[in-house]
N, C-alpha and C positions, 0 to 999 in steps of 0.2 A: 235202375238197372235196365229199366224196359226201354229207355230213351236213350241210355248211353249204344245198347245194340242197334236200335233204330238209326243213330248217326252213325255206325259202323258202317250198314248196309248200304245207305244211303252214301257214303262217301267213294264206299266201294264201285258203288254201281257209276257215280260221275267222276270214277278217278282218271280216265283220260280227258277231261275237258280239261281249259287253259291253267286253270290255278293249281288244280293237285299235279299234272301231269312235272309241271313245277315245280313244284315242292318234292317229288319226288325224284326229281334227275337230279337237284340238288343235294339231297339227302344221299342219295348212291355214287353222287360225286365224291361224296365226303367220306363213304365207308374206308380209307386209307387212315382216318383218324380214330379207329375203333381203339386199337391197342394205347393210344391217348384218353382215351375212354375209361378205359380198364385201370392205368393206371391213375388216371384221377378217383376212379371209386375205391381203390386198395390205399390210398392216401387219407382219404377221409374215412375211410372205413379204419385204419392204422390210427388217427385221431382220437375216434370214438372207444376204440379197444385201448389205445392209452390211456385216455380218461377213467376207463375202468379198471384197467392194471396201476395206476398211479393213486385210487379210492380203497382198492384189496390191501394197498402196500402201507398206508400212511393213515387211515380213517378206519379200514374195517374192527368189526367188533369179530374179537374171537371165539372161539370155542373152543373148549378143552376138549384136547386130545384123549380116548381111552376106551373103553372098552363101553359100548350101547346096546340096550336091548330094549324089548318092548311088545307088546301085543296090540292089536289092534281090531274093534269088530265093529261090523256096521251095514248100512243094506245095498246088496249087491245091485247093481245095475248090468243089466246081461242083453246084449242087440237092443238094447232101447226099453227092454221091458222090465217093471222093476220088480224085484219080489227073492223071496229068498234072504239070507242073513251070509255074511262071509267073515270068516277067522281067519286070525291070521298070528303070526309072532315071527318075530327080527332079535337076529343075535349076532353080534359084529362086533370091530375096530373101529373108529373114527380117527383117522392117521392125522387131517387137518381137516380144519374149516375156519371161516369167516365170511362176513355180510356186511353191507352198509347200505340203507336207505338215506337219498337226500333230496331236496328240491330248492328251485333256483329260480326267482322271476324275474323277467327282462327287467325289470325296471330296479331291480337287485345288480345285477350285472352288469347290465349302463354305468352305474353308479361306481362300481369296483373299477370299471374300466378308463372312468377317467378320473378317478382318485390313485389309478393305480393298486389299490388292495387286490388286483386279481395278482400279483404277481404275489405276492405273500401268503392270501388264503387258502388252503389246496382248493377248500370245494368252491370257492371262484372261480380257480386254475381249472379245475373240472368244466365246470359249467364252460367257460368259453371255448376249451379243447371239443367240446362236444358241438356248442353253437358255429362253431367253423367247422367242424368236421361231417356233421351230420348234413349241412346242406352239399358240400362237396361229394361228399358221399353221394345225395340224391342226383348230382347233376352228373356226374359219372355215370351214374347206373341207369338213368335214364336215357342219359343221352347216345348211353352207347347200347341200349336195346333197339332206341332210335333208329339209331344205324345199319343195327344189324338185321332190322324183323322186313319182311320184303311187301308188307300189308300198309299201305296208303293210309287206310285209316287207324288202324292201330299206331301207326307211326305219330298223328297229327294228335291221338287222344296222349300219347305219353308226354310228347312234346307241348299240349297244351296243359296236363296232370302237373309237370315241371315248374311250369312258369308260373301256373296257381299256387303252388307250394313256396316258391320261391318269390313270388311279391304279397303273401299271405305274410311269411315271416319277415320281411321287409317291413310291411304297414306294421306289426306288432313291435318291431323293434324302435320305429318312429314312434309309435305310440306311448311307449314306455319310460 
C-alpha cells in the first residue's frame, strides 16, 4: 500500500512532463466515451446478474415456505471490546427462499466450450455467462472511472489495475 501511494505522489508531481502530460490529453480526449463506458459495465454487470437469476430459477435448492422462529445467544462484541453475553429470539414468515453454491474450473469450461456441453449444462451456461461478463463488467467500470477521475495517477493505476486483471485471466485461460 506504502508503494502504491509512493507512485501516486511521484506520478503526480511529474505529471506535466512529456509522457503523462500525454496520456492525459489523451484520456480527457476521450471523456466523450464515458457513457460507452457505463453502458459496457451495465452489460456485463446484466451478464453476471443473469447468470445468477438463471442459478435462482433452474438449480436453486429451496426452502419451505412458513412460519420460523428461533433464539439465539452468544458473546457480544460491542466498539471492538468483547465482553458481555446477548439474547436474542426471531418469530416470523418465511414467504420464500432458495440458494445454490457452485464452482467451475477453466479447464472445466474450455472443455464444455468446445464440446459444446456449455449450451446444454446450466452451470456451464452460468460459468461462461459470468467468464464473459464479469471481464466486461471490469473494463466498463474501469475504464470509465478512467475517464472520468481528473488525477494522472490515479488514472494510470486503474488503467494499469485493468490490464493486470485482464491478461491475468487471459494467461489462466491459455493455461487451462
Amino acid at each position: 500500500m506504502a508503494s502504491a501511494i509512493a507512485v501516486v505522489i511521484a506520478i503526480q508531481a511529474l505529471r506535466q512532463t512529456g509522457p503523462f502530460a500525454a496520456f492525459d490529453s489523451v484520456l480527457n480526449g476521450a471523456r466523450g466515451l464515458i457513457p460507452a463506458g457505463i453502458a459496457i459495465a451495465i452489460a456485463g454487470g446484466g451478464l453476471v446478474l443473469g447468470a445468477w437469476i438463471h442459478g435462482m430459477v433452474f438449480d436453486a435448492q429451496r426452502v419451505q415456505p412458513g412460519k420460523i422462529s428461533g433464539s439465539y445467544s452468544g458473546p457480544n462484541v460491542v466498539g471492538g471490546l468483547s465482553g458481555g453475553r446477548r439474547v436474542g429470539f426471531f418469530r416470523g414468515n418465511l414467504l420464500w427462499g432458495a440458494s445454490f453454491h457452485e464452482e467451475s474450473g477453466f479447464t472445466e469450461v474450455k472443455r464444455a466450450w468446445r464440446s459444446g456441453a456449455w449450451l446444454q449444462d446450466h452451470r456451464m451456461f452460468r460459468a461462461t455467462l459470468v467468464l464473459i461478463g464479469a471481464p466486461i463488467l471490469l473494463v466498463g467500470a474501469f475504464g470509465t472511472a478512467a475517464l472520468a477521475i481528473d488525477v494522472t495517477a490515479v488514472r494510470l493505476l486503474l488503467l494499469v489495475a485493468l490490464v493486470y486483471a485482464l491478461a491475468r485471466l487471459g494467461f489462466a485461460l491459455a493455461r487451462a
